[in-house]
N, C-alpha and C positions, 0 to 999 in steps of 0.2 A: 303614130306608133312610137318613133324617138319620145315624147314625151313622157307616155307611159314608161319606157325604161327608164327614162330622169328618175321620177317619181318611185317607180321599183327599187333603184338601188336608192335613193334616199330614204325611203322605208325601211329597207333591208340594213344598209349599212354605217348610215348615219346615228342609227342607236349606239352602236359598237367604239365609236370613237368616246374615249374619255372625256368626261370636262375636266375643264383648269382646277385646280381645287387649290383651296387657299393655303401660304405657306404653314409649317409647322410652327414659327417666329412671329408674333406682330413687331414690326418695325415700323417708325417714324422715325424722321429724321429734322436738325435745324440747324440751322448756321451758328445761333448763338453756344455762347462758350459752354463746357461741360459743369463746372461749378452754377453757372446761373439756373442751365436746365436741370440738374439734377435739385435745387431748393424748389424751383418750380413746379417740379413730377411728385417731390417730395412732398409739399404741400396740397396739392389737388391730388394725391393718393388722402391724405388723412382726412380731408374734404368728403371725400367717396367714403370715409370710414374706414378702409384701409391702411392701417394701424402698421407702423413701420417699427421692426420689432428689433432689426439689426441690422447695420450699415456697414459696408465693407470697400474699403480703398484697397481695390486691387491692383490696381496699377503701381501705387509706393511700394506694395508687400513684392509685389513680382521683379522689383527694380531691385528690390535687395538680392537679389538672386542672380544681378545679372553677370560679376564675372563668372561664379558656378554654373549658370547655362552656357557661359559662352555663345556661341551661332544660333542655339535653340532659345534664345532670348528673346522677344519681344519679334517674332517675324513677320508680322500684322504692320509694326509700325506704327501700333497704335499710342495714342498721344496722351493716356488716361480709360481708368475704367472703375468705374463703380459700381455696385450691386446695394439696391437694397432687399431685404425680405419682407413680406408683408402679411399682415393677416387680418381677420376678421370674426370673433367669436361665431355670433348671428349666423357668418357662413358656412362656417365649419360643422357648427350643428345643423345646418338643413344641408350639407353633405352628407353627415356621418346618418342620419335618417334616413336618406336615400341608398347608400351604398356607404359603409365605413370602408369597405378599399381605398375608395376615390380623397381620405383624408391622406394619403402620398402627396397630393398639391395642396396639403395645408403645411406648412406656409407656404406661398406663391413668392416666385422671384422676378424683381425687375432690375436690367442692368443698360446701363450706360456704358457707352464709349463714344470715344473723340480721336478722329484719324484725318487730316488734310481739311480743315476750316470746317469741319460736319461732325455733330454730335447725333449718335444715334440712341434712341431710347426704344428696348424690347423686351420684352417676356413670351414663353411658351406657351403656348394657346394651349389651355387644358381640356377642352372641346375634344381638339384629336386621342386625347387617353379616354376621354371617358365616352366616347363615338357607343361602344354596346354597352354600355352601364345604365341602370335606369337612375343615377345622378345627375345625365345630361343636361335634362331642364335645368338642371340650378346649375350646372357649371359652362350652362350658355348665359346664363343673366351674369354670375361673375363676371367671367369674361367680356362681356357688355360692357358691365361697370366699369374694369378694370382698361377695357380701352378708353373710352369717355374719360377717364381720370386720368390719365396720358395725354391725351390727344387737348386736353383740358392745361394741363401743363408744358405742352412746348407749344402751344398758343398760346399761354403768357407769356413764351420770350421769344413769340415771332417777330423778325424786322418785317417792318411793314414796306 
């Protein structure tokens, strides 16, 4: 009898609990310095074909700023931050076929930062915008790509 209720409320109530779902961010992360990983990401993006269209030191731009922000400066602590933008013709046309809303994540951004010996390298999963779009299929294979060509890149300057 007790095992039938196991089983009942596991039927009953175990659907009801959410699963994990993955963050909104891909992050990795690597010990090596922010200059080496970012030529690195750099690199195994345009490998993948993703076409780096504009590069941005934010961390310099935002330093100029710092006696103007005073307190509101830099409260991360963070030690450097880059951004690049990326793109990809090819993709953006089998976006804009699918759904032309979904060119919003043309172009794609990936940004770096460097806080306490750890550079982290992420971009916005464009999965989660385009979840009810009939785009999805292709902005799950980008997104594929676009982690592979990361994850391609700070495994070039993993210490072993």
């Amino acid at each position: 009898m007790f095992k039938r209720w196991i089983l009942l409320f596991a039927l009953l109530v175990l659907p009801m609990v959410p699963a994990a779902e993955e963050p909104g961010v891909y992050l990795v992360q690597t010990e090596a310095g922010l200059d080496e990983t970012y030529k690195a990401v750099y690199a195994a993006l345009e490998d993948a074909r993703f076409w780096v269209v504009f590069e941005a030191d934010m961390g310099t731009q935002m330093a100029r700023f710092a006696d103007k922000w005073g307190e509101d400066y830099n409260r991360s602590a963070l030690d450097g931050i880059r951004t690049m933008v990326i793109c990809n013709a090819w993709w953006a046309n089998r976006v804009a076929n699918a759904d032309p809303e979904m060119l919003a994540f043309c172009p794609l951004r990936v940004a770096l930062t460097r806080k306490a010996g750890v550079t982290r390298v992420m971009f916005a999963r464009p999965t989660l915008m385009a979840a009810r779009s009939p785009a999805l299929p292709v902005m799950q294979e980008i997104e594929n790509e676009l982690r592979a060509a990361v994850d391609a890149g700070v495994a070039a300057v993993a210490k072993p």
